[in-house]
N, C-alpha and C positions, 0 to 999 in steps of 0.2 A: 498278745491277742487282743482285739477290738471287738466286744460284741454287739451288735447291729440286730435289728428285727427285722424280718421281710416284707415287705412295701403290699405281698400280695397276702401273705397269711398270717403276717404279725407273729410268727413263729420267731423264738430268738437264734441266732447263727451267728456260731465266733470265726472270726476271721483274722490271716495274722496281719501282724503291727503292718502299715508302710504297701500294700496289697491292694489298687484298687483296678478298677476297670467291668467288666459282664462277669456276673455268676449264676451259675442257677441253687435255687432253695432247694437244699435238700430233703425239707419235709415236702412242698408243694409243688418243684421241680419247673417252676417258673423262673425266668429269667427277670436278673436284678442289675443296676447300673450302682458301684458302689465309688464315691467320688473322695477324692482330699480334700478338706475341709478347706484350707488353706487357697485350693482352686478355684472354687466355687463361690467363695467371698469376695475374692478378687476378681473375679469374673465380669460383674458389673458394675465397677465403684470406679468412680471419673473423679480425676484431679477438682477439688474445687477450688484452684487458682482460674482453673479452663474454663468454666461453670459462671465464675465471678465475672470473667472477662468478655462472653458471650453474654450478658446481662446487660454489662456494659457499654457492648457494642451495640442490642439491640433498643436501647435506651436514648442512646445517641441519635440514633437514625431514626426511632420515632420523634426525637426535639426536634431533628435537621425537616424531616414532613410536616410535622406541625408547624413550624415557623415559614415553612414553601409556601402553603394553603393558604397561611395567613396575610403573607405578602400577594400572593398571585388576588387573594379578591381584593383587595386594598387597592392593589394596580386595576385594577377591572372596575370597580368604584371610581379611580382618581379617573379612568379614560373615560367614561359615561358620561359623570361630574364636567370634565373638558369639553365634550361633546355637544350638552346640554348647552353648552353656552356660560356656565363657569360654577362657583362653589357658594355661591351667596343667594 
């Protein structure tokens, strides 16, 4: 037996071992959702090999922009510069 409080009346309620899913409180007759622990932890945890690697890729492709931007005005300078009639 697992004993739990009710979410609605903090009344305590034993429940048996390995039992989950909708119940209702017996003292306040409200419906409860009672989960495995083990579920619920697992529920929203991400590989962080995944995590690492999306880091990396986002990292990446901010250098590869940064280094675009850099060269596109460089080349937009050098053509002006040529335009102008030369660099001196």
């Amino acid at each position: 037996m697992v004993e739990i409080q009710c979410p609605h009346c903090d009344e305590d309620i034993e429940l048996e071992d390995d039992v989950f899913g909708l119940f209702d409180c017996p003292h306040c007759d409200e419906e409860f959702i009672w989960e495995d622990d083990e579920d619920v932890s697992n529920e929203h945890t991400t590989n962080p090999s995944v995590i690492s690697g999306v880091k990396i890729g986002i990292g990446i492709v901010g250098i590869v922009l940064l280094l675009s931007m850099i060269f596109f005005v460089w080349f937009l300078l050098y053509i002006r510069a040529s335009l102008d009639g030369g660099f001196g």
